[in-house]
Steps between C-alpha positions, in 0.01 A plus 500: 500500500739433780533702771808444785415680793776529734472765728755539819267600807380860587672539842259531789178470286514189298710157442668394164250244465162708602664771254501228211176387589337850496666620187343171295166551658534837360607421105265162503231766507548604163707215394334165648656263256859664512765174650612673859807382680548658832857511628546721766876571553753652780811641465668269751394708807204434748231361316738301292388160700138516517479588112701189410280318707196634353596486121671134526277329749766451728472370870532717824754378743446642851752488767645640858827707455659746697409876381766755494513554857491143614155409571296264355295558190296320297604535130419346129672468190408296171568200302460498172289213308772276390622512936890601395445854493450727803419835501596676828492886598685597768247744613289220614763390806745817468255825417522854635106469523548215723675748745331774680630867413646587871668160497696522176849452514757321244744434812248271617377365195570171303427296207442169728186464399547507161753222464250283699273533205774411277560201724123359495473560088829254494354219742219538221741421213558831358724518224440833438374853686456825387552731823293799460704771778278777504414634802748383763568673846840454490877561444681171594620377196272208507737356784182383670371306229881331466444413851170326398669314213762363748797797488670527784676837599751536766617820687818588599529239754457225299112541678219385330286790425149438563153527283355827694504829318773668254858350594662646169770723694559187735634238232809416460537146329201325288485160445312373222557112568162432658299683196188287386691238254114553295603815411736385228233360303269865524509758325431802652367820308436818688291739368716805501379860378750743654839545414634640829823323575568320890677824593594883448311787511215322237560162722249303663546695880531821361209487249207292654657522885275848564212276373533209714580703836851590482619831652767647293752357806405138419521605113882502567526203698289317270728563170784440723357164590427431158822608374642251795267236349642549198870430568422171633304385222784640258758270757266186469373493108762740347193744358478849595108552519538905634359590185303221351221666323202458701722372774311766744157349463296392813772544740762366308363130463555560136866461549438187730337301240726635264849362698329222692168341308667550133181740441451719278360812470260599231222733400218408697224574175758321333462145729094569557456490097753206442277321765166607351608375156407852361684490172358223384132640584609801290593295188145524343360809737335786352500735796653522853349663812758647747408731821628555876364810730735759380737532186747788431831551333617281769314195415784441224741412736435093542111566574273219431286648218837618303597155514192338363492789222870411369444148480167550321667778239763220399190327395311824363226416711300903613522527858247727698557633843272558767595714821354692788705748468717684183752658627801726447699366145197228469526539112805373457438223511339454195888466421481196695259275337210678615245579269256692661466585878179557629385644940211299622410783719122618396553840704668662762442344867694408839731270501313265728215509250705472191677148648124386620357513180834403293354131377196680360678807317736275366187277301354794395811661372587119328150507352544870370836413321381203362213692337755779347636121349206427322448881375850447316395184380232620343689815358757237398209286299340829331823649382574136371 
């Protein structure tokens, strides 16, 4: 028997790859000779980069950027095993969690750091990145990473506007002649899994600006800016990205890649299971493994376990899913590829206690299903 185990990680309490790892200790106790492969998988958010790492053996790249306030950071992103892929998430140089609450603020905010990544991956020989944008703290259209990549903006008065917080409502000319020639020979896939377009009242300011530290004064400003932003891009490449699908993401450095990088933007399950080679481990699996902390009706909108359970049914392989939590419109998804959900919680407990002890309840609960297994395989050999 093969078993894929491909769990997405169990925010707060466990990692993709400790969630794998727990769920095969669990089934190797009643089925030691089954053929495990663990591939823990993200749905393009944070998390994304350290699960590629872990599942391909890739290599750690550490580096000083600027965080999204300015100051110095140290931050990491990944190179795949054959060295031409890089897998960078912005939360690493651009994350809200980098930024402490009372300092939050999208007017001050860039993407600078980010495009430095992008930078060191091409001095590497990158000839491809997937750009997980989860995360980010903030709303400037990935202008700062631009800057990074060798963009030059100009105000007004034909000044050069300078690297230092969000200048979005200050440009007035951008000038794309100094962009990193290497570019042209990347390709750039973000990892995309809203649909919120740059602006509007579902835009990128209006939707995720609360979040980030915007008052609902800077709300305005920011669309307006973005809407500004906008124009000029529509002027330079002759695209109107207002309502790009996804366009909103992080800030709006979906729609940067998207006019400036030639990036596109894709599920992020999608790109994490093209990378892991998933399909072709499915082609002679007899079972699949899925889990994260909580699953609801919810979880069918671009979630990572849906995605590993619709690739798997095109290949009428049973998937199983493991959560901490059921929740509200949870059964549903048994429309989804999902053949039987299962809560890992042994009892009712705090919250604090319930994330302690998640690795354990999640073996035992592993163990427990893969025992109900063998009871049908037994039925299945008797009725036979």
């Amino acid at each position: 028997m093969k078993i894929i185990v491909a769990p997405d990680s169990f925010k707060e309490s466990l990692s993709a790859n400790v969630a794998a790892q727990s769920i095969i200790r669990g089934f190797r106790h009643v089925f030691p000779a089954a053929e495990y492969v663990a591939l823990p998988v993200a749905d393009g958010g944070e998390g994304t980069l350290d699960t590629l790492i872990a599942a391909l053996q890739g290599d750690k790249v550490t580096l000083t950027v600027r965080d999204p306030l300015g100051a110095p950071i140290t931050a990491y992103y990944g190179l795949l095993p054959e060295k031409q892929t890089a897998v960078i998430e912005m939360a690493q140089a651009s994350g809200l969690m980098l930024v402490a609450p009372e300092q939050r603020n999208p007017m001050l905010t860039n993407s600078y750091g980010t495009g430095q990544l992008i930078l060191d991956a091409l001095s590497r020989g990158a000839k491809r990145i997937i750009l997980g944008i989860g995360g980010s703290a903030t709303i400037d259209g990935g202008v700062g990473a631009l800057q990074a990549l060798g963009v030059k903006f100009y105000d007004e008065n034909q000044k050069l506007l300078g690297i230092e917080g969000n200048i979005l409502s200050q440009i007035d000319q951008i000038d794309i002649s100094c962009l990193d020639s290497r570019l042209q020979d990347c390709i750039i896939d973000v990892a995309c899994d809203v649909t919120n377009p740059l602006v509007g009242q579902q835009g990128s300011a209006a939707i995720f600006g609360p979040q980030k530290g915007a008052t609902s004064e800077m709300v305005i400003m920011l669309d307006h800016a973005l809407n500004h932003y906008a124009e000029l891009i529509l002027q330079l490449t002759g695209h109107d990205y207002r309502h790009l699908q996804g366009g909103g993401a992080a800030g709006g450095i979906a729609v940067a890649v998207a006019a400036f990088l030639n990036g596109q933007l894709k599920s992020g399950i999608d790109l994490v299971m093209e990378a892991l080679n998933l399909e072709q481990h499915l082609m002679d699996a007899d079972l699949v493994i899925v889990g994260e902390g909580s699953m609801d009706g919810q979880t069918a909108g671009g979630k990572a376990p849906i995605g590993v359970a619709k690739l798997a049914a095109k290949h009428q392989v049973p998937v199983i899913a493991l959560s901490g939590v059921l929740g509200d419109g949870a059964s549903s998804l048994h429309t989804q590829g999902i053949s039987a959900l299962f809560s890992i919680l042994p009892r009712l407990d705090t919250l604090e206690k319930v994330l302690g002890e998640g690795e354990h309840n999640l073996e035992v609960a592993a163990s427990n299903v893969a025992r109900v297994i063998k009871i049908g395989q037994s039925l299945s050999s008797e009725i036979r």
